[in-house]
C-alpha positions in Angstrom: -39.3 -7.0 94.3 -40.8 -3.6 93.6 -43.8 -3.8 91.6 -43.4 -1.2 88.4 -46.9 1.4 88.2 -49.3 -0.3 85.2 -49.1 3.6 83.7 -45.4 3.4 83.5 -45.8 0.1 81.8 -48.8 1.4 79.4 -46.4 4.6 78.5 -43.5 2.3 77.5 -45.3 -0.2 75.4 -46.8 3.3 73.9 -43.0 4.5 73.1 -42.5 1.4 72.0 -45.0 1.2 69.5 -44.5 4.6 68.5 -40.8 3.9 67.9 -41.5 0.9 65.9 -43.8 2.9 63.9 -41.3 5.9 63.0 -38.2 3.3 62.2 -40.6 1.7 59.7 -41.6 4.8 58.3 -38.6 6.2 58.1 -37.0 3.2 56.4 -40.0 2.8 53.8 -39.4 6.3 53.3 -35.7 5.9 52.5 -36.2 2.8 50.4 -39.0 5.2 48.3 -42.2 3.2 49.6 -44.9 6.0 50.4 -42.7 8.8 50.2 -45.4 10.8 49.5 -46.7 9.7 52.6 -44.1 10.3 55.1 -42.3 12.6 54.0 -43.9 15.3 51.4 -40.8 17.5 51.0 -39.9 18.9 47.2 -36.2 17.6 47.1 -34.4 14.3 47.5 -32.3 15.6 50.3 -34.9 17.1 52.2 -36.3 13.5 51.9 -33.7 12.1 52.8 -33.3 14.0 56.0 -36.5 13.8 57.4 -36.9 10.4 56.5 -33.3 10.3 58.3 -34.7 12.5 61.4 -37.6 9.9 61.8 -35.2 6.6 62.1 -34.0 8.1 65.1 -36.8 9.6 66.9 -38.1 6.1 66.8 -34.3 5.1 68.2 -35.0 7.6 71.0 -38.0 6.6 71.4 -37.0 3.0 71.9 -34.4 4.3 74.2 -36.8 6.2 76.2 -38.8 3.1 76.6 -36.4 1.0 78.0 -35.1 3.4 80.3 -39.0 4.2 81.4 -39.3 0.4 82.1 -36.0 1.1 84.5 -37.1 4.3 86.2 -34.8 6.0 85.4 -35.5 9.6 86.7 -34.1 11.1 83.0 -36.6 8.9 81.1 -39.2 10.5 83.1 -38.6 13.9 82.2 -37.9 12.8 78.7 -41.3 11.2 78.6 -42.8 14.2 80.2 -41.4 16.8 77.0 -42.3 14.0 74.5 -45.8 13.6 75.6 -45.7 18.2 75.8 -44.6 18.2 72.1 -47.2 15.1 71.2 -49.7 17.1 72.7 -48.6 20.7 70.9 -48.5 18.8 68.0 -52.2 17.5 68.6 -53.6 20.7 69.4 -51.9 22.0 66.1 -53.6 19.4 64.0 -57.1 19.8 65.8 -56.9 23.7 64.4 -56.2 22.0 60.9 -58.9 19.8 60.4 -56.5 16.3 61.6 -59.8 15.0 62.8 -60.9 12.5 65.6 -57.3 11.6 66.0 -55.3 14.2 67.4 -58.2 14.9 70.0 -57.9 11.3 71.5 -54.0 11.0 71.4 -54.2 15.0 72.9 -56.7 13.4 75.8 -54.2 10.1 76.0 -51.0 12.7 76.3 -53.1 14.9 79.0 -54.2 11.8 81.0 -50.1 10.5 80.7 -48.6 13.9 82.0 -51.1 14.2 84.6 -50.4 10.7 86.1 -46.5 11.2 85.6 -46.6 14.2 87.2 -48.2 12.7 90.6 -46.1 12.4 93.2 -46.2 9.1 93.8 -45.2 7.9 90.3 -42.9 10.7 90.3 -41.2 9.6 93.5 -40.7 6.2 92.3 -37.9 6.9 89.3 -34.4 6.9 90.4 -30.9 7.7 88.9 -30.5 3.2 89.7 -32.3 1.1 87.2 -34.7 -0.8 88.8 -34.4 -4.5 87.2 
């Protein structure tokens, strides 16, 4: 049985996570909880749509995780442009005064694309699930 890298493993309970995390906003955002919270935008339709937009990134995201877990080759690249738009979107916020925050998930997205981008890990994912 092939034995699955620990960073793959670390990444997908990350995506995970982070797709829990956008569903539950999303859906707290829809049912009115914290609106101002998640989703600041000055109409009820805009609301709506974002709050839409975020239920399935955190479907993708749970998609992406799965298919991480399976090495799939796709889920690899998709990881790889998730973790280059996390870390944009850290950089961004590090400009804006976001705090400690974005500078440790911007390290956590470098340190991810850097080992996914090894050639070893990157060897390892296949178009055949692994099970």
């Amino acid at each position: 049985m092939e034995q699955r890298p620990v960073g793959v493993m670390v990444l997908t309970v990350l995506l995970i996570i982070l797709g829990a995390y956008a569903m539950l906003m999303g859906f707290l955002g829809l049912s009115g909880s914290m609106v101002g919270l998640v989703s600041p935008l000055p109409s009820d339709s805009a609301n709506f749509l974002g709050n839409g937009l975020t239920i399935l990134l955190g479907v993708v995201l749970f998609g992406v995780a799965i298919s991480l877990y399976q090495m799939l080759r796709w889920a690899w690249t998709v990881a790889l442009v998730i973790l280059v738009v996390m870390g944009i979107r850290d950089i961004f916020f590090i400009f804006f005064g976001g705090g400690i925050t974005p500078v440790l998930s911007l390290i956590l997205a470098v340190i991810l694309i850097i080992y996914l981008a090894t050639p070893k890990i990157r060897s390892q994912f296949s178009d055949t699930p692994v099970r």
